[in-house]
N, C-alpha and C positions, 0 to 999 in steps of 0.2 A: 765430316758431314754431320747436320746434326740427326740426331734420334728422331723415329717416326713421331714417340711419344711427345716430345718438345714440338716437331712439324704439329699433328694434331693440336696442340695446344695455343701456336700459334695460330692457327687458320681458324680456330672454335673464336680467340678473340677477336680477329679482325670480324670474321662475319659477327659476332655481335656488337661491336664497337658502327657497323655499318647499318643496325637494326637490320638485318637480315634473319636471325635468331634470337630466342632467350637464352638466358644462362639454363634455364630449370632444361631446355631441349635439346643444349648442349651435353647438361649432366646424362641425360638418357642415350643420347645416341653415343658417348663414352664409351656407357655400361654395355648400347649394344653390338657396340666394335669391338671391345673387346672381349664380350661374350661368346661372337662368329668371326674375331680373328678376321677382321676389317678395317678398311682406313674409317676416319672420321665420317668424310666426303659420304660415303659411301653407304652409312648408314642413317646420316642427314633426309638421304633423297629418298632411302629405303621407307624411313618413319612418316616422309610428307611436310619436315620442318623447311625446305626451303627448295624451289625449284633447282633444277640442275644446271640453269644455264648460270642463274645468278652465280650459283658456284663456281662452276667453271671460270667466269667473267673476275670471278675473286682469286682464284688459285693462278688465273694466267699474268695479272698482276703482281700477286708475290713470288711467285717463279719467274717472272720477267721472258715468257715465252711465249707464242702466239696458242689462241687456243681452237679448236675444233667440233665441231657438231660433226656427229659422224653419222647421224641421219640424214646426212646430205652427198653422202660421199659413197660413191660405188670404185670399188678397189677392184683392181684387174685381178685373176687368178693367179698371173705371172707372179706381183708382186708378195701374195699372200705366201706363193710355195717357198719366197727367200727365207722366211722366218719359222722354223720347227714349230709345229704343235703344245707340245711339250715345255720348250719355252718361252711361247705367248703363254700358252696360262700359267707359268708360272713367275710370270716377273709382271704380268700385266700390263702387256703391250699388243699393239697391232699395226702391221706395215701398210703403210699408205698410198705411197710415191717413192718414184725413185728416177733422181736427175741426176744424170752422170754416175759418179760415185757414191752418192747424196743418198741415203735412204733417209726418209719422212719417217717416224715413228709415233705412233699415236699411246700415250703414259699417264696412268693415274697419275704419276708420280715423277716429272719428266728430271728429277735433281737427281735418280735414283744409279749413282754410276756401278755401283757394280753389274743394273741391268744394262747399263748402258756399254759397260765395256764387256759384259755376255752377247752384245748381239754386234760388235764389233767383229770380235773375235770368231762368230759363227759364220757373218754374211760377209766378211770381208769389205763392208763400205763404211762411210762416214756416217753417222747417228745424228741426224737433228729431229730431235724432241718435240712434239707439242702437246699441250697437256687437253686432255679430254673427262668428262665425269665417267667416277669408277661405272655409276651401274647402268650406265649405256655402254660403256666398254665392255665389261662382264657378258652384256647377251649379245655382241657383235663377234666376242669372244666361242661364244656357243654358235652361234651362225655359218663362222668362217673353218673354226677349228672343233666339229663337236667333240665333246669327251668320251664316248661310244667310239669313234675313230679313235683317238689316242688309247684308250683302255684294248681296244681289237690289237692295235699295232705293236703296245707293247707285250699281248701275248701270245702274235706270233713271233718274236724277236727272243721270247723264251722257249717257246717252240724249238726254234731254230737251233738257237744257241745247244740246247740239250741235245739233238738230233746231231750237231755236229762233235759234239762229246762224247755220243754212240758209234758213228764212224771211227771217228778216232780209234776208241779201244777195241774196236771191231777190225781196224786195221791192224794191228801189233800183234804182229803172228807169236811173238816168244813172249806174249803176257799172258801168267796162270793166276787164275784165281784157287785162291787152296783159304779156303774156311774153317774156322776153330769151333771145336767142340766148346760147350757153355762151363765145362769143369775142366779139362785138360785141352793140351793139344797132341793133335797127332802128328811127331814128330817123324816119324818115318813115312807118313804121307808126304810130308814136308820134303823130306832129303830127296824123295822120289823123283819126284814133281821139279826138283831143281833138278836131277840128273837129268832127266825127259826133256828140259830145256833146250832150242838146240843149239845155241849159244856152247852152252855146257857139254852139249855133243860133239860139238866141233872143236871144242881145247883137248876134251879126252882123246880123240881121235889123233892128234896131232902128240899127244905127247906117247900116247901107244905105239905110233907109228917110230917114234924115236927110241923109245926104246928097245923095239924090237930089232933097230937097226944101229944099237949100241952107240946112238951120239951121246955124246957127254953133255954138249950146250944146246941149248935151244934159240934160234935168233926170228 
């Protein structure tokens, strides 16, 4: 697949070979994508160099996929819950429809297969693509999946995680914690503390009991 940077390169030409852009507004919105770690598209429509549909109308030609206004489109809740939070914004995508097995996916970037076999993999459906502009996507993004919601979710999931790490050792009746002094240790706190064990209580017991009643083996 090729590199975003060659993608980018190709799409700055066609739109200016279509007089849609200059070169001099191609150079800037470059600088300003890769400035904020954005697609070209993206920073085009941010700067005011070129409407977004025009765009879109260009990208859905050289992806050869259909393309979307998603101001027109009201998406059922159902479908929105197929697709994690977490990974709509991070692959920049948004579910649309779904016929049969067929999930609609809405993509800045609809060639993008490793997002495309990430939401395979998650939704267990067929992935057809169509490509949308990034920065109507980006706040439909904010809309459907805020990032207040995913930032809350992933800190209770660390919450959680930790809480269940407390049980845990909260559960382990034969686990001592025995702490070292900063210059030494105290090794006979140590031997203690294992004998106190009751692991350790119950072999001594067993091998006491043998002895006392003179076995030779132990089984």
């Amino acid at each position: 697949m090729a590199t975003a940077t060659a993608a980018n390169d190709r799409i700055g030409e066609i739109l200016i070979r279509e007089g849609l852009i200059s070169a001099e507004q191609l150079q800037n919105a470059l600088v300003d994508a890769k400035a904020n770690n954005t697609r070209i598209g993206y920073s085009l429509i941010k700067l005011g160099f070129i409407p977004e549909a025009d765009l879109t109308r260009t990208l859905a030609r050289q992806y050869r996929v259909p393309a979307v206004g998603l101001e027109k489109v009201n998406i059922d809740p159902k479908i929105i819950k197929l697709v994690a939070g977490d990974l709509a914004h991070k692959h920049l995508v948004l579910p649309l429809r779904r016929v049969g097995r067929t999930l609609t996916i809405a993509m800045a970037n609809p060639i993008d297969v490793a997002a495309i076999d990430a939401l395979k993999f998650a939704t267990r459906h067929d992935i057809e693509p169509v490509v949308v502009g990034e920065y109507t996507l980006r706040n439909h993004l904010l809309r459907y999946y805020p990032e207040e919601d995913l930032a809350t979710k992933k800190d209770d999931e660390q919450k959680q995680n930790l809480q269940n790490l407390l049980d845990q050792i909260e559960g382990e009746e034969d686990l001592e914690v025995i702490e070292e002094r900063e210059e030494e240790l105290n090794v006979a706190a140590m031997q203690q503390a294992v004998e106190d064990a009751p692991v350790v209580k119950l072999i001594n017991g067993i091998l006491t009991d043998a002895v006392l009643k003179g076995a030779s083996d132990i089984h």
